[in-house]
C-alpha positions as CSV (number, residue, x, y, z in Angstrom):
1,X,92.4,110.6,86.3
2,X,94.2,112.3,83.5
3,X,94.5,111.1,79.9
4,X,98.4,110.3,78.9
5,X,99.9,112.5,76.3
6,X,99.5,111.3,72.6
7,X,101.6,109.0,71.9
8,X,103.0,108.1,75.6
9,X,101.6,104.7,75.1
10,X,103.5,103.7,72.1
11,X,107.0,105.4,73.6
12,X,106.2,103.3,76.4
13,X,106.1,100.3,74.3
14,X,108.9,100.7,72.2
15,X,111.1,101.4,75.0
16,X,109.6,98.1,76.7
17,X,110.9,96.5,73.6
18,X,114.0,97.8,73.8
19,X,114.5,96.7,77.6
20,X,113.6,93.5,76.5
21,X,116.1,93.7,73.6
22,X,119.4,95.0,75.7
23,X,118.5,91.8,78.2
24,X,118.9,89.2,75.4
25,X,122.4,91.4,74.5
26,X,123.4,91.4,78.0
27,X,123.5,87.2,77.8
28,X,126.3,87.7,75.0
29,X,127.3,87.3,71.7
30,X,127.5,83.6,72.2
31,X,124.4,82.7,74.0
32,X,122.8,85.0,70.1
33,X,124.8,82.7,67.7
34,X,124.2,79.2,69.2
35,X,120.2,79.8,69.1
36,X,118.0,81.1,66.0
37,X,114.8,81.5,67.9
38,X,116.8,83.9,70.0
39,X,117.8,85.9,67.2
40,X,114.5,85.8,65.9
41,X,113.3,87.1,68.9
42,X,115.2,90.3,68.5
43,X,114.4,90.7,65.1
44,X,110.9,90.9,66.0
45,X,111.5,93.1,69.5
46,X,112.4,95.7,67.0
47,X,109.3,95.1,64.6
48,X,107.6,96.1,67.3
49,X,110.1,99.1,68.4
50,X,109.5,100.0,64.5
51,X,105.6,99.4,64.4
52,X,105.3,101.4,67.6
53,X,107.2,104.6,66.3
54,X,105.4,104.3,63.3
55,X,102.1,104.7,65.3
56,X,103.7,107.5,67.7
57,X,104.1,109.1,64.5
58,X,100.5,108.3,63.1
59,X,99.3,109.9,66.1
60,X,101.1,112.9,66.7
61,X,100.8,113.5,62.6
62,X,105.0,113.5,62.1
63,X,105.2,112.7,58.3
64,X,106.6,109.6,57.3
65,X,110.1,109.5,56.9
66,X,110.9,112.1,59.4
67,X,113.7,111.5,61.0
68,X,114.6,110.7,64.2
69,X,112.6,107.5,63.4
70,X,112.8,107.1,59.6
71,X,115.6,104.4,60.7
72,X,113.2,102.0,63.0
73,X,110.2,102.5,60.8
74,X,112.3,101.3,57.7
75,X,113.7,98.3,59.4
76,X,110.3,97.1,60.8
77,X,108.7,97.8,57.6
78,X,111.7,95.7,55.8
79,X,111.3,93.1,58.7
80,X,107.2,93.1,57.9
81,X,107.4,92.6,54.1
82,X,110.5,90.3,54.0
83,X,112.0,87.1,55.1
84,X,113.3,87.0,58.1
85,X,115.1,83.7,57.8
86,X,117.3,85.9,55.1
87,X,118.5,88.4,57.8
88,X,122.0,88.5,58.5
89,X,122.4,87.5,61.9
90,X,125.4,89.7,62.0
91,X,123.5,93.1,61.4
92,X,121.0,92.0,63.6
93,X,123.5,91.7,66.6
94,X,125.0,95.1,65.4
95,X,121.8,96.9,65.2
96,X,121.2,95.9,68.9
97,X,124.4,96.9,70.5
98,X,124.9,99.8,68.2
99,X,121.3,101.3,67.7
100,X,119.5,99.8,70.8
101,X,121.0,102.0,73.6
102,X,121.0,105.5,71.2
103,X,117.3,105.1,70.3
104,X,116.1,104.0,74.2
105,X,117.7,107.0,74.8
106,X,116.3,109.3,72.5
107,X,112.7,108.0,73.6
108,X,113.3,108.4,77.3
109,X,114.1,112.1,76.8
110,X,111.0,112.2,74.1
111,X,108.6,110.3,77.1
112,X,110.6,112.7,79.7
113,X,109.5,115.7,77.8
114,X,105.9,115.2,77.3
């Protein structure tokens, strides 16, 4: 039995995450504003997208910062260290329609390459 790749793990992970994320978008915009424990759900489904690509990063030795995943590591590490009962529930909601289907597919082409 082979080893996986470096780093195959936490692509596999973060997309996982962001599976899970694009179901709770697919319920609606509605279904996200009547319910804070749903949108606190997202907001840490992408802590973990962001702690994951900081670890793919770790492992593969990317600097910090490099892009494409300076984005996701700076959110999770903002989402870490602050209060997440201070997010704005409106740039959660537009980080998951508007970031959640680029990155998953930037890291299925990453996982399909390696």
């Amino acid at each position: 039995m082979s080893t996986p790749a470096p780093g195959v793990t936490e692509l596999e992970a973060a997309l996982a995450a962001l599976d899970r994320i694009a179901e709770r978008v697919a319920e609606g915009r509605a279904s996200f504003n009547r319910n804070k424990d749903r949108q606190l759900a997202l907001v840490f489904l992408w802590a973990n997208v962001g702690s994951q690509l900081k670890q793919y990063c770790r492992r593969l030795d990317v600097p910090a910062g490099t892009e494409p995943f300076a984005g996701p590591i700076q959110m999770r590490d903002k989402l870490i260290y602050g209060s997440v009962r201070a997010l704005d529930p409106e740039v959660v909601w537009d980080t998951c329609v508007l970031n959640g289907p680029e990155l998953h597919e930037l890291l299925t082409n990453i996982r399909s390459a390696l």
